[in-house]
C-alpha positions as CSV (number, residue, x, y, z in Angstrom):
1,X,-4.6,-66.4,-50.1
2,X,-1.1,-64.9,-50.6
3,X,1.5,-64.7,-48.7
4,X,1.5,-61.5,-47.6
5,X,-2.4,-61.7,-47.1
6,X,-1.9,-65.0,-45.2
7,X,0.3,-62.0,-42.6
8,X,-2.0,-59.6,-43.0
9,X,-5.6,-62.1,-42.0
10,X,-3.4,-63.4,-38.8
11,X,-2.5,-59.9,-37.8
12,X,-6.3,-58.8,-38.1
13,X,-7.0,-62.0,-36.3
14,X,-4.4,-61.3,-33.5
15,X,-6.2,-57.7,-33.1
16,X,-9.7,-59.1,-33.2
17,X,-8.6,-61.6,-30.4
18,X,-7.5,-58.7,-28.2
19,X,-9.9,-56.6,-29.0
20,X,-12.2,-59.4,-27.9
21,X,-10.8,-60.4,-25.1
22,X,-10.7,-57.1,-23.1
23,X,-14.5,-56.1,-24.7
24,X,-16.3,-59.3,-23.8
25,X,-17.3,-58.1,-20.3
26,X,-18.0,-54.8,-21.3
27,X,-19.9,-55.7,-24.1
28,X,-22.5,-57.8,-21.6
29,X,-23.0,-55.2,-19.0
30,X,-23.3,-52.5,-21.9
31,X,-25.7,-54.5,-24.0
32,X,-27.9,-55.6,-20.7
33,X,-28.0,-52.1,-19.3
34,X,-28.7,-50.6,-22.9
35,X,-31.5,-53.0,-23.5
36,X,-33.2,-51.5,-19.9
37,X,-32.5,-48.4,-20.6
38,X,-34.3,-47.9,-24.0
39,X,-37.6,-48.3,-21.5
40,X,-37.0,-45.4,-20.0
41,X,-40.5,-43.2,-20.9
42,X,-42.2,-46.9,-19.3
43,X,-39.7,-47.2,-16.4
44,X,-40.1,-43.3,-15.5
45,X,-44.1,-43.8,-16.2
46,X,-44.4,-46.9,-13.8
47,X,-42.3,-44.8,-11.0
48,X,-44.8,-42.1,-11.4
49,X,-47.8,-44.4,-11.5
50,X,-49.5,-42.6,-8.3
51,X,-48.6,-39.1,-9.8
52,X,-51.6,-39.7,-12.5
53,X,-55.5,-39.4,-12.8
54,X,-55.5,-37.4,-9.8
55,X,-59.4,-35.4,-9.1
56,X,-59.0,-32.0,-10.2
57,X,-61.7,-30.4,-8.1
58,X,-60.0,-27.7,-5.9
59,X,-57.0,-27.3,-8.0
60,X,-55.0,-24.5,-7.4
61,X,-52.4,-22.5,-9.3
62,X,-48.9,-23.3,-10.1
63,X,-47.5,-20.8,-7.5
64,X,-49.4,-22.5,-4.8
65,X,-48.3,-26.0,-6.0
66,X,-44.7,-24.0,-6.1
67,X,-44.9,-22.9,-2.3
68,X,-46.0,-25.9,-1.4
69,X,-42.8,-27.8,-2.6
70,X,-40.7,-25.0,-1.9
71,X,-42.3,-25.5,1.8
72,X,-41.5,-29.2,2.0
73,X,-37.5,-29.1,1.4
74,X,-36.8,-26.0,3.5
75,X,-33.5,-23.8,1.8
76,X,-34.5,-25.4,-1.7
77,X,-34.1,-23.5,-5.3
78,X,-36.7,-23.4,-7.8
79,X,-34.8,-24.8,-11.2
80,X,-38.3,-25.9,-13.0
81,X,-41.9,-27.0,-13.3
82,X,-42.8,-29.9,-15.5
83,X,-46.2,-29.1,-16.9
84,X,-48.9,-31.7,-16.6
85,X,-49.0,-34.2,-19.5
86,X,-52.7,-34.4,-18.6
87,X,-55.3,-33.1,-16.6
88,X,-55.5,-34.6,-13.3
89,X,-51.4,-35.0,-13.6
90,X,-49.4,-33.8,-10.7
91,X,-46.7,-31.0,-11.5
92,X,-43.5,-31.8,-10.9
93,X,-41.2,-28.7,-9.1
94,X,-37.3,-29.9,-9.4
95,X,-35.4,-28.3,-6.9
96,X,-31.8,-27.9,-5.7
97,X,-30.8,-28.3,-2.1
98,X,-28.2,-26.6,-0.6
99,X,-25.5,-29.5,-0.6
100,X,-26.0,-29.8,-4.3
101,X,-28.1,-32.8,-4.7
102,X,-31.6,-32.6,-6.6
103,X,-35.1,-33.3,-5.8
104,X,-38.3,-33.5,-7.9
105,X,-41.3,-32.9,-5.8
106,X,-44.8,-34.3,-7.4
107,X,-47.3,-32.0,-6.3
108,X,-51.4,-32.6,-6.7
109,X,-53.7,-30.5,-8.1
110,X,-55.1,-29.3,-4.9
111,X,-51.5,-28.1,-3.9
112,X,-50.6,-31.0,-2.1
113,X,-46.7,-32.5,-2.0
114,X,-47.5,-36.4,-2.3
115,X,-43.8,-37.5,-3.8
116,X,-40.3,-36.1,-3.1
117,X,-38.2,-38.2,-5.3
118,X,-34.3,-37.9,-6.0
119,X,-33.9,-38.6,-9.7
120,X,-30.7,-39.8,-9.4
121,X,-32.0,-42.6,-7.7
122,X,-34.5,-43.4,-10.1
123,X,-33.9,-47.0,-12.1
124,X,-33.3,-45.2,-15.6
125,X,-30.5,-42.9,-13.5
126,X,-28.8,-45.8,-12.1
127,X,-29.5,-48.0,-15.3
128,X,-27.8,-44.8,-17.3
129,X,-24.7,-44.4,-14.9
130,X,-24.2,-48.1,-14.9
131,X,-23.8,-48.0,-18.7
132,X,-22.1,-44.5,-19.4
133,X,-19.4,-44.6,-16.2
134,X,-20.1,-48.4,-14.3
135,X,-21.2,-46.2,-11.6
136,X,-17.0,-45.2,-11.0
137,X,-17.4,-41.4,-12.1
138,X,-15.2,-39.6,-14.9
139,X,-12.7,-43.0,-15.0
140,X,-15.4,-45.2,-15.2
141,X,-16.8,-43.3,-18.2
142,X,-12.7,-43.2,-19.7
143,X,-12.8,-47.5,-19.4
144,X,-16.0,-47.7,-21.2
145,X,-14.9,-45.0,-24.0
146,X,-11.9,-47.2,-24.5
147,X,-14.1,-50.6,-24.5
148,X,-16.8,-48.9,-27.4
149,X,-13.8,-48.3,-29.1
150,X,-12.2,-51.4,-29.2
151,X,-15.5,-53.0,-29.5
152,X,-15.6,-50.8,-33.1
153,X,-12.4,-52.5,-33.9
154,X,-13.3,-55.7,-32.8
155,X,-16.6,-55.4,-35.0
156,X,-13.9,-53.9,-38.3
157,X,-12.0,-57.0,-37.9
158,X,-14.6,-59.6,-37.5
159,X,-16.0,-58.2,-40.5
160,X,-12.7,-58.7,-42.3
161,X,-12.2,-62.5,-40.8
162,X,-15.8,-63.0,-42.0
163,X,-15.5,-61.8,-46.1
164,X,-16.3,-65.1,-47.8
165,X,-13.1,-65.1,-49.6
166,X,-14.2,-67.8,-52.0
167,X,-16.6,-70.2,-49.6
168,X,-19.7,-70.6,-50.0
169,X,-22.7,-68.9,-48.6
170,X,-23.6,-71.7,-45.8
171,X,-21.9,-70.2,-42.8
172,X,-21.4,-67.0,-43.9
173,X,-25.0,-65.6,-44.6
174,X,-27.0,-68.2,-42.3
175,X,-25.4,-70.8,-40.3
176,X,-24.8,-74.7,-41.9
177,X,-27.9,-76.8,-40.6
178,X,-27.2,-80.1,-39.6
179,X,-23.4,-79.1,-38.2
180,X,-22.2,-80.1,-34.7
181,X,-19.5,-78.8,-32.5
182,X,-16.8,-76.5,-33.2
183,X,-18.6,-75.3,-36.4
184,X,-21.8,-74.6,-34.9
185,X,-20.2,-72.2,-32.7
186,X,-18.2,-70.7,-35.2
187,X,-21.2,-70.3,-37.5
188,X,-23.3,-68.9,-34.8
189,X,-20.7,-66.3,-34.5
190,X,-20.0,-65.5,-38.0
191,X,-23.8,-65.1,-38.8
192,X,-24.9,-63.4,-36.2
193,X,-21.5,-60.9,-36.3
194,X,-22.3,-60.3,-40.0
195,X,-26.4,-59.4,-39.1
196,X,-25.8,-57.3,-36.4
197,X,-22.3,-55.8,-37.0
198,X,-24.5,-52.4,-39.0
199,X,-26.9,-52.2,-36.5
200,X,-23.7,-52.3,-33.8
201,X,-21.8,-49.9,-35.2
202,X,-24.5,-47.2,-35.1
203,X,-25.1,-48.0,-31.6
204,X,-21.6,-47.9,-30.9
205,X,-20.6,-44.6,-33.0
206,X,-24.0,-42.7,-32.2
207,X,-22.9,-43.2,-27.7
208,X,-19.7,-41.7,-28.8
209,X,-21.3,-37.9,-28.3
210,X,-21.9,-38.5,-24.8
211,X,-18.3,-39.5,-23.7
212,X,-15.6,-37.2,-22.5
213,X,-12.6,-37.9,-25.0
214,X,-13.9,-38.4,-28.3
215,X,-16.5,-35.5,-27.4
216,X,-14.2,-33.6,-26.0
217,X,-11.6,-34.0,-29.5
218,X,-15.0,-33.7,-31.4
219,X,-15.8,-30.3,-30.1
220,X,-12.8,-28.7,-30.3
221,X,-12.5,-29.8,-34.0
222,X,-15.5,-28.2,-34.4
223,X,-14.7,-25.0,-32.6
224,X,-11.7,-24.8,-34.7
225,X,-13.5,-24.8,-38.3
226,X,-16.4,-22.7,-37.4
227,X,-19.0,-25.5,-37.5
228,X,-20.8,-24.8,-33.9
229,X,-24.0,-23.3,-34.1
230,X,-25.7,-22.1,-30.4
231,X,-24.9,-24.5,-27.4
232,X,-24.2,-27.9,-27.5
233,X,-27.7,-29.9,-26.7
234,X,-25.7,-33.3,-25.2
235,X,-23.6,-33.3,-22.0
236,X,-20.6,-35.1,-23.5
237,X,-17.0,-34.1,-23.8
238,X,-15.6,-31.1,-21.9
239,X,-15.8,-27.3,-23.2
240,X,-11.8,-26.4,-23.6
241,X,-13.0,-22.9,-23.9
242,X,-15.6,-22.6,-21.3
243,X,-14.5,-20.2,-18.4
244,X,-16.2,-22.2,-15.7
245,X,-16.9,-26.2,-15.9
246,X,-20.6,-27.1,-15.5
247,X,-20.9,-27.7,-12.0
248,X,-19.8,-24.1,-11.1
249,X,-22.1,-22.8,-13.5
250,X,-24.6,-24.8,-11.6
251,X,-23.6,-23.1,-8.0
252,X,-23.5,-19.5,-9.5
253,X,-27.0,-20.2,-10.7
254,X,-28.7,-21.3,-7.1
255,X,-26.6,-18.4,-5.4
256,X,-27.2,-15.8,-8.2
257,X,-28.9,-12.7,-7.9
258,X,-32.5,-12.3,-8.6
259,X,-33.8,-11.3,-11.8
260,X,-36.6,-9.0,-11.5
261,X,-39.3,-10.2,-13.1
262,X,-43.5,-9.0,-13.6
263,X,-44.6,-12.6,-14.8
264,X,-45.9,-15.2,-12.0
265,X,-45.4,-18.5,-12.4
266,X,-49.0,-19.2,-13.0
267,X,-49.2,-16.5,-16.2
268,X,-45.8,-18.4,-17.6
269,X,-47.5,-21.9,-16.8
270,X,-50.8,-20.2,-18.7
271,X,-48.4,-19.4,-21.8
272,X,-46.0,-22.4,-21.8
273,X,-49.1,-24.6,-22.2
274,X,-50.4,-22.6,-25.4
275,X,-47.5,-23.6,-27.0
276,X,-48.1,-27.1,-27.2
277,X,-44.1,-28.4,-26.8
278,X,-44.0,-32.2,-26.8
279,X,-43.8,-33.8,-23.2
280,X,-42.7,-33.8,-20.8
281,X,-42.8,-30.0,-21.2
282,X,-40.2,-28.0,-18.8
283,X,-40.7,-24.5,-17.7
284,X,-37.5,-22.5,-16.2
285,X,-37.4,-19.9,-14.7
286,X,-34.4,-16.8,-15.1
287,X,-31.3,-17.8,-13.8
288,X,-31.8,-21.5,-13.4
289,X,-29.5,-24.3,-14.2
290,X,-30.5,-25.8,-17.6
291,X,-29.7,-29.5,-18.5
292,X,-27.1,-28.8,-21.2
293,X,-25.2,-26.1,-21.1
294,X,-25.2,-22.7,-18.9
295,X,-27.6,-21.4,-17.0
296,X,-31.1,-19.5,-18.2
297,X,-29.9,-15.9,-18.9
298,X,-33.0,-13.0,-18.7
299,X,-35.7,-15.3,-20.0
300,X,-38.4,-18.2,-18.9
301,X,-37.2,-20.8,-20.8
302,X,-39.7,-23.8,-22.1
303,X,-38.0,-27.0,-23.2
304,X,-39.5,-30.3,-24.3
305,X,-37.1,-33.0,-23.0
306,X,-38.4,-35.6,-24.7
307,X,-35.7,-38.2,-25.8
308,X,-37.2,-38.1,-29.6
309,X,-34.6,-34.8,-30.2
310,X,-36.2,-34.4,-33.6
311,X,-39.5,-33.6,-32.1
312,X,-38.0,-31.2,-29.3
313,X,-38.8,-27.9,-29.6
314,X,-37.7,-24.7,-26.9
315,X,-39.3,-21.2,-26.7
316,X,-38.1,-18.5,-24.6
317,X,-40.5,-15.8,-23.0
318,X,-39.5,-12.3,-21.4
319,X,-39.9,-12.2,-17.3
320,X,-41.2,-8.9,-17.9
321,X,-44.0,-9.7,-20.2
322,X,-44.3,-12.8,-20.7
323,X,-43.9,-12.0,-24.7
324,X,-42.1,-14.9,-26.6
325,X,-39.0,-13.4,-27.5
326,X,-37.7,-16.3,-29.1
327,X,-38.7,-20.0,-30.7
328,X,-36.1,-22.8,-31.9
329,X,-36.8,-26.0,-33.3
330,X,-34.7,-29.4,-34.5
331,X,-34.5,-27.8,-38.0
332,X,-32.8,-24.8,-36.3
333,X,-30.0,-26.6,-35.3
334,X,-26.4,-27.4,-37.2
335,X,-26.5,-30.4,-39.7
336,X,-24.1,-31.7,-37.4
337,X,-25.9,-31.3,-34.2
338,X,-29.3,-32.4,-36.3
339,X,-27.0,-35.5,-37.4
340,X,-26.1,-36.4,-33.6
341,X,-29.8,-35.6,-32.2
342,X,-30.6,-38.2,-34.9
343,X,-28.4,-41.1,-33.6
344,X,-28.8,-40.1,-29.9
345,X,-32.6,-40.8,-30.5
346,X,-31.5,-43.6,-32.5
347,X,-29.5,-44.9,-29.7
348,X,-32.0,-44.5,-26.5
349,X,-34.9,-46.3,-28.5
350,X,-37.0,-43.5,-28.9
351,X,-36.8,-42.4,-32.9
352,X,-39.1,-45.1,-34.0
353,X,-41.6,-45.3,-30.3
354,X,-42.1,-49.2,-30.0
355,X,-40.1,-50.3,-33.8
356,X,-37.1,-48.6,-32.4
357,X,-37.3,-50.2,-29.0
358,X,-37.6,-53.7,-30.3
359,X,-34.4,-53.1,-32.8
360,X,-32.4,-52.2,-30.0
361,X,-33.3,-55.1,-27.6
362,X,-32.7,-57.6,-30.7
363,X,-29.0,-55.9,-31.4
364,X,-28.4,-55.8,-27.7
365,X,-29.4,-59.8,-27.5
366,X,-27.3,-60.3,-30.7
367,X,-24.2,-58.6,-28.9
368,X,-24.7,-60.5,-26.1
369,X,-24.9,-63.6,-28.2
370,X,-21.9,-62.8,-29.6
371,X,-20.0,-62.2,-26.6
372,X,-20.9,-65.6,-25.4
373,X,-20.2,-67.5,-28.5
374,X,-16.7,-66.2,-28.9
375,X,-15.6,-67.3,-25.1
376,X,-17.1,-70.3,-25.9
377,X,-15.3,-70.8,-29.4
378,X,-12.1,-69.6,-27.6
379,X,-12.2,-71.9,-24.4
380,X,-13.2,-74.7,-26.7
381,X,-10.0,-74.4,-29.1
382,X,-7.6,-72.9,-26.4
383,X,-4.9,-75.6,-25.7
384,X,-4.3,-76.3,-21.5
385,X,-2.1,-73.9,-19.6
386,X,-2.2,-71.5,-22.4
387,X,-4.4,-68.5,-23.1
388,X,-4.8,-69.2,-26.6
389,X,-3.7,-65.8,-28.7
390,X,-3.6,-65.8,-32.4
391,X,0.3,-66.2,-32.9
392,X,2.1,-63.0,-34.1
393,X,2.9,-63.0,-37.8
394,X,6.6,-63.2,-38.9
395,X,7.7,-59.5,-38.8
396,X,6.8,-58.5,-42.3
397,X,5.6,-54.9,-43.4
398,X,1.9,-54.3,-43.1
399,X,1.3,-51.6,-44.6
400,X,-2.7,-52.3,-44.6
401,X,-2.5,-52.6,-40.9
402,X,-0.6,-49.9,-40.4
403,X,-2.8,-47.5,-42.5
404,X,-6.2,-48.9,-40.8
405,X,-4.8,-48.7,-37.1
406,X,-3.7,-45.1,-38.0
407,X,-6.9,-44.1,-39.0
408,X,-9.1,-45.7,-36.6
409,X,-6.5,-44.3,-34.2
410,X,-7.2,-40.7,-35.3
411,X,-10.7,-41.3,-35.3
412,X,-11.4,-42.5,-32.0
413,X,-8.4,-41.1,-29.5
414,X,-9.1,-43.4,-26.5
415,X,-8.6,-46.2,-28.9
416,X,-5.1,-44.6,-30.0
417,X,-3.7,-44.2,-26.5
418,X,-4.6,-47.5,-25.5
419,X,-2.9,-49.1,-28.6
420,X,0.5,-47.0,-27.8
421,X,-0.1,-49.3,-24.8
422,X,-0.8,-52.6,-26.0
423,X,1.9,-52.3,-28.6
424,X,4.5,-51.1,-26.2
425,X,3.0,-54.5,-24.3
426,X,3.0,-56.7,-27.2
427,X,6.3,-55.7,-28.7
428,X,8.5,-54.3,-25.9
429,X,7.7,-56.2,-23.0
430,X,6.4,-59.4,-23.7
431,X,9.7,-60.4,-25.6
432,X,11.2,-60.1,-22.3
433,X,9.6,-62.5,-20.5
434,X,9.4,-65.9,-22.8
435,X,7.3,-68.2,-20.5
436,X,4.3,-65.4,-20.4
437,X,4.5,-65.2,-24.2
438,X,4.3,-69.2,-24.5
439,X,1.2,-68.8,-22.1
440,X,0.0,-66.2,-24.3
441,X,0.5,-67.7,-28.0
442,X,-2.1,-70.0,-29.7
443,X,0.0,-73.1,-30.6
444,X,-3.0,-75.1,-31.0
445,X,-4.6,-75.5,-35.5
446,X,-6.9,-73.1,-36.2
């Protein structure tokens, strides 16, 4: 290795240290709760265990299940009505309540309320708020934007520390058999970094839709150059040219007007059913708050909201009528937005049913696996009283650093404004203060 490469390997290695040593938690809690969360469909099927095989003798229509709910949470809204998956199914009425908070109420055949259930306090909604925002709101969901990103440039840079550069294959494409200690560790690592590191970096990039930052940059890109194409069908990022933010949109909509309408909610059930949308199938009426996006105009609106997005399907009916005045599929949407739909699927286990599912737990154990073996390889090697860093290379001019960190920088903007920080950390302040940057440095052989 050159000189200038020798600079350039312990400047990557420097990064890939950082990177790993503020990305390690996250990457634990993130892979755990992932790994639950791509059970969702069996998690929100358990939950709703009594809600099933129900008699069906006596039933009565949809409005009478609708008054009933509507009955059981006095001052409620009707948002929707999730169609039976099968006979003997209860329906499930969501509501709001006046204070802004959400119920679904299951509802039997016969018309009677046997469930009110908040969904936000379902597992799969705590597992999902966990992993999107560590249950801290908008700055929890910034912190884990910034850890993805890092944890893209952690996986760049092991990749990079990995390349054989010469060695043999043992320890690079499956670990050395028979070796003890430090190198089993390190081999453990390398392997298992080199296997997953694809299969990460889909996860990783494919979560990036539902974050506020990049989604947020990502969007107005895409407003800017003309590539959007109807509403965005992923609540990520904020809508710089929206007039109202979502939650206003969703108080205009339980204190809006009425919309006359001549259709009942049983002829609409009658209708939404012919269509055949994949479940769970959700009817809306005018007016009501949808889950992406504003509110129902003038129509009933049927969406399926199954997580398989290629599958989805949404048909809109006039109140007046009933006539469909309006069908939209997957291969209606933007290559972009068919693109995302594709990874987001990808991402919550669900484009492959069980395949997918099993991929993801065995990338999430990987990560994990990885996580663990890189605190143990650093505590191992990490000399006492000092917190083991890669030393910085003499100053020398990296223009290959340079160039990468500028484009991951522009590519992921969370990750650029916490760099300006770590720089201004490692080059600014640090110098300052010699006994902290002795406690930092590696002086210990690699």
């Amino acid at each position: 290795m050159s000189a200038e490469g020798g600079k350039l390997y312990r400047a990557i290695w420097r990064w890939h240290f950082y990177a790993g040593l503020f990305v390690v938690p996250f990457i634990l809690l993130l892979a755990l709760t992932g790994a639950i969360y791509l059970f969702k469909p069996q998690l929100d099927a358990w939950q709703e265990r009594e809600w099933r095989g129900l008699p069906v003798a006596g039933a009565v229509t949809p409005d009478a299940q609708l008054k009933a709910a509507l009955a059981a949470v006095p001052g409620a809204s009707f948002h929707s009505y999730r169609l039976p998956a099968a006979s003997g199914d209860a329906a499930v009425i969501h509501v709001g309540l006046a204070d802004g908070g959400m119920r679904d109420i299951a509802v039997s055949p016969q018309g009677k309320v046997i469930a009110i259930d908040d969904p936000e306090a379902r597992i799969a909604a705590t597992v999902s708020r966990i992993h999107g925002s560590l249950l801290l709101g908008q700055w929890g969901g910034l912190l884990v934007e910034i850890a993805a990103s890092w944890a893209i440039l952690l996986i760049l840079s092991g990749l990079y520390l990995w390349w054989p550069r010469g060695r043999g294959l043992a320890g690079v494409l499956w670990p050395r058999l028979g070796a003890r200690g430090r190198i089993v560790w390190r081999d453990l690592h390398a392997v298992t970094g080199f296997w997953v590191s694809g299969l990460a970096l889909v996860l990783l990039v494919s979560g990036l839709p539902w974050t506020d930052g990049w989604a947020t940059a990502f969007r107005a890109v895409r407003a800017e150059l003309g590539l959007v194409q109807g509403p965005q069908q992923w609540k990520g990022g904020v809508d710089l040219h929206a007039e109202h933010d979502h939650d206003a949109m969703l108080r205009a909509a339980a204190s809006g007007k009425a919309v006359p309408m001549g259709m009942t909610l049983t002829d609409m059930v009658a209708r939404a059913q012919a269509e055949g949308v994949p479940a769970p199938a959700i009817l809306s009426p005018p007016g009501a708050p949808a889950q992406f996006g504003p509110p129902n105009g003038n129509i009933w609106k049927l969406t399926s909201a199954t997580q398989n997005r290629p599958i989805a399907r949404t048909v809109q009916f006039d109140p007046m009528t009933g006539d469909v005045t309006a069908r939209s599929g997957f291969a209606d949407k933007h290559p972009i937005d068919r693109a995302i739909g594709y990874g987001i699927a990808w991402h919550e286990g669900q484009l492959f049913g069980w395949i997918n599912q099993l991929i993801g737990v065995l990338t999430a154990v990987a990560l994990m696996l990885l996580a663990v073996s890189g605190v143990v390889m650093w505590w191992r090697r990490r000399p006492d009283g000092s917190l083991g860093a890669p030393p910085r290379p003499a100053d020398a001019k990296l223009r290959g650093v340079a160039a990468i960190t500028l484009v991951m920088a522009a590519l992921l903007p969370m990750l650029a404004l916490s760099l300006i920080v770590v720089f201004v950390f490692d080059r600014l302040i640090l110098p300052r203060f010699p006994r902290a940057a002795r406690w930092l440095n590696r002086t210990r052989p690699a």
